[in-house]
C-alpha positions as CSV (number, residue, x, y, z in Angstrom):
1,X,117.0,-42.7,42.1
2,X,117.6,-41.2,45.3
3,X,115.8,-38.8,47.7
4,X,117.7,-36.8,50.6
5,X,116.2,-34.3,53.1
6,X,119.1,-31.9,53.8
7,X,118.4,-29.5,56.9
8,X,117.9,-25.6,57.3
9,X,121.0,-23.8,59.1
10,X,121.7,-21.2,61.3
11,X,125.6,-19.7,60.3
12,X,127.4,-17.2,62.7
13,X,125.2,-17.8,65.6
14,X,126.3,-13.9,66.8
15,X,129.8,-14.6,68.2
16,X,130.7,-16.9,65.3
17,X,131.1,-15.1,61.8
18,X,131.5,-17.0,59.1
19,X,132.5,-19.9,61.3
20,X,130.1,-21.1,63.4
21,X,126.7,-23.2,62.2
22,X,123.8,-25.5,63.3
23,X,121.2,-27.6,61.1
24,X,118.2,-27.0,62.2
25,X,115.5,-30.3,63.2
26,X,113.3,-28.0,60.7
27,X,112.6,-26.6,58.0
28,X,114.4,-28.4,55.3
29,X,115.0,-29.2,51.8
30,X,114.1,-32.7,49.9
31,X,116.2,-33.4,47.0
32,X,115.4,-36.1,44.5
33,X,118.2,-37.4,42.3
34,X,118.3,-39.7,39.1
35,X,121.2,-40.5,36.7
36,X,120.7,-38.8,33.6
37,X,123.0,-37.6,30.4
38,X,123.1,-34.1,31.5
39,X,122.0,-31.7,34.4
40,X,118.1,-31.0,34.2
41,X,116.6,-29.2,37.4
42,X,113.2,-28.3,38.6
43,X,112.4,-25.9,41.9
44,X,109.1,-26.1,43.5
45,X,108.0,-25.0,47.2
46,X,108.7,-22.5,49.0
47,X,110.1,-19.4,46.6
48,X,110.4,-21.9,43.8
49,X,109.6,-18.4,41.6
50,X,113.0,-16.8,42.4
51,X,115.1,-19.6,42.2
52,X,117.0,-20.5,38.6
53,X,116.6,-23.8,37.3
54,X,119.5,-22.9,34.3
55,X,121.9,-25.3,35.9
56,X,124.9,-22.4,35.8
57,X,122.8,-20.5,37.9
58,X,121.8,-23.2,40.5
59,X,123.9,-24.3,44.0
60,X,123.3,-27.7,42.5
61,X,124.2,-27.2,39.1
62,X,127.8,-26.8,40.1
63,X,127.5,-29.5,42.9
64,X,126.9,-31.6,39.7
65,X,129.6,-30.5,38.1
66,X,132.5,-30.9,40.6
67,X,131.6,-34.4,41.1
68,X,131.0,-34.6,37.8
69,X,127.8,-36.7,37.8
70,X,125.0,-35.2,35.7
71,X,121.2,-35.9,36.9
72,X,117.7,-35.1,36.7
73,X,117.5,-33.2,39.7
74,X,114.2,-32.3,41.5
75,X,114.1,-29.9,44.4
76,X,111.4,-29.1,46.8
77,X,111.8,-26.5,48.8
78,X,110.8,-26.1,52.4
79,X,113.7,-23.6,53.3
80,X,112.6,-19.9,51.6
81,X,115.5,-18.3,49.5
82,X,116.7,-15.0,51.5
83,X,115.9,-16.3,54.8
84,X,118.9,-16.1,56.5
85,X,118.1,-20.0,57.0
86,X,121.0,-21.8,54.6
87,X,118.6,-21.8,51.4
88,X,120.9,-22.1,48.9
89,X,123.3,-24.7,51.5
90,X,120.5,-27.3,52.3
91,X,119.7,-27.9,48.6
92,X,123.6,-27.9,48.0
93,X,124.0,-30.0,50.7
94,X,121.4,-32.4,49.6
95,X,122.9,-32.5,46.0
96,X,126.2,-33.2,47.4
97,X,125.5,-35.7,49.2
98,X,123.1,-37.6,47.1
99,X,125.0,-37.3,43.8
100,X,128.3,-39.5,45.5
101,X,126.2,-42.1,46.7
102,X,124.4,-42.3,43.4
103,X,127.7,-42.2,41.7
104,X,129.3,-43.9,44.1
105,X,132.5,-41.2,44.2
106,X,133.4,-42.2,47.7
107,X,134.1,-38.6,49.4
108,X,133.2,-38.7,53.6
109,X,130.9,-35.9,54.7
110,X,133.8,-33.5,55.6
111,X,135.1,-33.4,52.0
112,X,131.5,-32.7,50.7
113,X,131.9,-29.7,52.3
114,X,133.6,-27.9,50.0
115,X,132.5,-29.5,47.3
116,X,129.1,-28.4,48.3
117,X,130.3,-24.6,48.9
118,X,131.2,-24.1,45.5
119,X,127.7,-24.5,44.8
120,X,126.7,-21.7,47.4
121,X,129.5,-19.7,45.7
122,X,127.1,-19.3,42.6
123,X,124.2,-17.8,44.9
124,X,126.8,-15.2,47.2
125,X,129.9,-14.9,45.4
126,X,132.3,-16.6,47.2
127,X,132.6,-20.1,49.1
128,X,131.7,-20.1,52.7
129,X,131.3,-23.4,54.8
130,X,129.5,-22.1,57.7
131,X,126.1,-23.2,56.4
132,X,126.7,-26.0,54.3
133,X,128.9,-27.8,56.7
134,X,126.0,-28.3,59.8
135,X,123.9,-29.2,56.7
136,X,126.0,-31.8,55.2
137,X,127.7,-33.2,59.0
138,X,124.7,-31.9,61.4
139,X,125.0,-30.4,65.0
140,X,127.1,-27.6,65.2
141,X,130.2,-27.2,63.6
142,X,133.2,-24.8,63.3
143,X,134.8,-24.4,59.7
144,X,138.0,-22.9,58.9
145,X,140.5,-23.4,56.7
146,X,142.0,-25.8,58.3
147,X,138.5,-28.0,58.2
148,X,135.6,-28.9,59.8
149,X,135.0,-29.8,63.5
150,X,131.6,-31.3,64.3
151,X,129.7,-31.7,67.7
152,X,126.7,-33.6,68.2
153,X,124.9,-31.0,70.6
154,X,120.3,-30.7,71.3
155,X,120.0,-27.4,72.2
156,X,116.3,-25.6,71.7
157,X,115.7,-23.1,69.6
158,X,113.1,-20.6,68.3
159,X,113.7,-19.3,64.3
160,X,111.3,-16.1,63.9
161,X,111.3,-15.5,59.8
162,X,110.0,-12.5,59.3
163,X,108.2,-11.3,55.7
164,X,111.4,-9.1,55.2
165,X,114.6,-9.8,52.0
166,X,117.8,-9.2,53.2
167,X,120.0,-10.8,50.6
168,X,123.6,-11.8,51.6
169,X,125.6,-9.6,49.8
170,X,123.5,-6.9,51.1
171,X,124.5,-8.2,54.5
172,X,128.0,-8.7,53.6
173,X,128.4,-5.3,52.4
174,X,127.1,-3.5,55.9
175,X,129.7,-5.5,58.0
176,X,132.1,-3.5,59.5
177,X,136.2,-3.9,57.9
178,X,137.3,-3.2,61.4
179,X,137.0,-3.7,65.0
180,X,138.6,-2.8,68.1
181,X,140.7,-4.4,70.6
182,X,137.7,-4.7,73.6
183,X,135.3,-5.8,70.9
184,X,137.9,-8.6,69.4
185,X,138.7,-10.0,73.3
186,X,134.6,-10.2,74.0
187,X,134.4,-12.0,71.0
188,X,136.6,-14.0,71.4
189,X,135.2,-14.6,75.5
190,X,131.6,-15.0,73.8
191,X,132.6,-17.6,71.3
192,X,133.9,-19.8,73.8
193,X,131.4,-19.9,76.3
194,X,128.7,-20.7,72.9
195,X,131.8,-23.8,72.1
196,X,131.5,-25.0,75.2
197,X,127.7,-24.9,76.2
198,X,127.3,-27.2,72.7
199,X,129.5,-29.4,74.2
200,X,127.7,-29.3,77.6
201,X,124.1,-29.3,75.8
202,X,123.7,-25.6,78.1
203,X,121.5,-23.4,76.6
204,X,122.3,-21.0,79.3
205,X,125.8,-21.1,77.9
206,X,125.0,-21.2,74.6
207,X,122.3,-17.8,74.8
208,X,125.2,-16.1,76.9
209,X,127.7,-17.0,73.9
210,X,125.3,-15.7,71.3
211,X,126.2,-11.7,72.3
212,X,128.4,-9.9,69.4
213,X,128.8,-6.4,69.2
214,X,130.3,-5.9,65.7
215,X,128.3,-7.7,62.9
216,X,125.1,-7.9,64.1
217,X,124.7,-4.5,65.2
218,X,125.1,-3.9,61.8
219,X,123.1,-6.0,60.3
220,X,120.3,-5.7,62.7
221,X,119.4,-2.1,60.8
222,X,118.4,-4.2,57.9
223,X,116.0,-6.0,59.9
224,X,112.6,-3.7,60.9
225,X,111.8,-4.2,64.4
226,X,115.0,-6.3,65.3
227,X,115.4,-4.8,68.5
228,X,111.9,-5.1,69.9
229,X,111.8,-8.2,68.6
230,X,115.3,-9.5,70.6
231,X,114.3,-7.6,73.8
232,X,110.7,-9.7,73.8
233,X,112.4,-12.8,73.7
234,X,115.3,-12.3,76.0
235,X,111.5,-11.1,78.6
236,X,109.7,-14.3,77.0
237,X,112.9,-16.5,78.7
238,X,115.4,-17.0,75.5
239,X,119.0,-17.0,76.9
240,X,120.6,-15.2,73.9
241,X,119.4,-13.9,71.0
242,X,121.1,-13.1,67.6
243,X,120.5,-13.0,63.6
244,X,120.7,-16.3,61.8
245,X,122.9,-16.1,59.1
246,X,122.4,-13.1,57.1
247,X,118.9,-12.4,58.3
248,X,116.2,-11.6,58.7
249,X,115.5,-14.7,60.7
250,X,116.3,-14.0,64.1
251,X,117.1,-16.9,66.2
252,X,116.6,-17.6,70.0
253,X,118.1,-20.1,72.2
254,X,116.0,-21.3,75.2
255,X,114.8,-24.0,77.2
256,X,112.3,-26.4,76.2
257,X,110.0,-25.3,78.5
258,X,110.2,-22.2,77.7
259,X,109.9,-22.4,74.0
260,X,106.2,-21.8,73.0
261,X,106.1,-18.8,74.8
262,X,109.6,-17.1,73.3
263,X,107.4,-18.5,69.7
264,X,104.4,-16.6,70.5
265,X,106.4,-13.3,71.8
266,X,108.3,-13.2,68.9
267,X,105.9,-13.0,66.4
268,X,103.8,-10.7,68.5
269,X,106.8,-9.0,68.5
270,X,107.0,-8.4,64.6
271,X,103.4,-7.8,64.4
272,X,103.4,-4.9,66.2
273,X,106.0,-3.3,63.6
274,X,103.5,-4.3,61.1
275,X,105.7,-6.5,60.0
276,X,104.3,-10.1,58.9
277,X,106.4,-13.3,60.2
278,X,106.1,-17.4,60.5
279,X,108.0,-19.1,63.2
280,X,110.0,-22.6,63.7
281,X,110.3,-24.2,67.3
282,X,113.1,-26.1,66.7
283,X,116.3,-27.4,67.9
284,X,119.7,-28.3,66.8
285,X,119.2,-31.4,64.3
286,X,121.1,-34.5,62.3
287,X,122.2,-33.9,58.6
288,X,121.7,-34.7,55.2
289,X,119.8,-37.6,55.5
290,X,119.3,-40.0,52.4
291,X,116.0,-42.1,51.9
């Protein structure tokens, strides 16, 4: 029997659609595993209620059945479905990861990825990495086709989860097909100074590289009070501000120091749109970790 603690994640990080992630220091996932004849799961925690425990309709149901190793799977939530926070990824992630060392199937953390994405495939409809690759490796990482580069990077963060659902396919369907030539070269500007401010550990850098004008604005209309929300934080001291994942959390880089205050704003923030909210100070964290 094994246990593993598999992170919450931030994917896009504003310049970075569907490529860039984090794990998170917290919230997470714990994941306990034992060899069985055939795939039994139980959910409890946080939104436990909305998540299936049918094992075709669970991310770890089909993590089970890629690496072919059926167990008695228990899953404790501490990462709330619809967050916008890797839900469905961390308790993929943990499955992954936990099922080939129980069954000893020899795969390194980069080929879990995908393994694990087919199990986040069940939850959004198709197989991203950006979330369950920071969940599986840690730090921030860039997926593509081509793979998975990983950087170990301690940047500060504040994750604001407002009491809002935005489901992903809902988030999906608002992006915009196109986007044009000025937008595509900022991006493209924005992304790299994020890169390189993980690799310098510069939240400066990293806040500066967090601006995107075609997704988010998009997405932030799903969000109720977004706006007020981003400009209290960027007052509070938070070098960039952006939606995690598909929302609602909204996700603020900072310096420690500046931290509890961008927390407090933030919520303040959200409460003055009547809207309630719970909030992580956090920072960029290790992965899937078995106990």
């Amino acid at each position: 029997m094994l246990t593993v603690r598999a992170p919450a994640t931030s994917a896009n990080l504003g310049s970075g659609f569907d490529v860039f992630g984090v794990a998170l220091e917290r919230p997470a996932d714990v994941v306990r595993l034992e060899k069985a004849d055939r795939v039994t799961i139980e959910v409890t925690g946080a939104g436990s209620q909305y998540i299936p425990e049918d094992p075709d309709k669970n991310t770890v149901g089909a993590v089970a059945d890629a690496l072919d190793a059926p167990a008695r799977i228990q899953i404790d939530k501490g990462v709330r479905p619809a967050s916008g926070l890797g839900s469905s990824a961390a308790s993929a992630a943990a499955a992954a990861v936990g099922l080939n060392e129980l069954y000893d199937r020899g795969y390194s953390r980069e080929e879990l990825v995908p393994i694990a994405a087919k199990g986040e495939a069940v939850v959004s409809g198709d197989a991203h990495d950006d979330n369950v690759a920071p969940s599986i490796m840690g730090g921030f990482t860039i997926a593509t086709d081509k793979g998975v580069t990983q950087v170990d990077a301690d940047i500060p963060l504040v994750a604001c989860l407002p009491d809002i659902v935005v489901s992903t396919r809902d988030a999906r369907n608002v992006v915009p097909e196109t986007a044009r030539v000025d937008q595509m070269v900022e991006t493209v500007g924005n992304a790299a100074s994020l890169t390189t401010g993980m690799h310098r550990d510069d939240p400066e850098l990293v806040g500066r590289g967090m601006h995107d004008t075609v997704v988010t604005p998009a997405r932030a209309k799903l969000i109720d009070g977004y706006e007020q929300v981003r400009e209290a934080a960027i007052a509070a001291g938070a070098t960039g501000v952006t939606i995690s994942g598909a929302g609602p959390t909204v996700i603020a880089a900072c310096a420690e120091e500046d931290r509890r205050k961008i927390a407090s704003t933030m919520l303040d923030a959200f409460s003055e749109r009547g809207v309630d909210a719970r909030v992580y100070q956090t920072r960029i964290g290790r992965g899937a970790e078995i106990f």
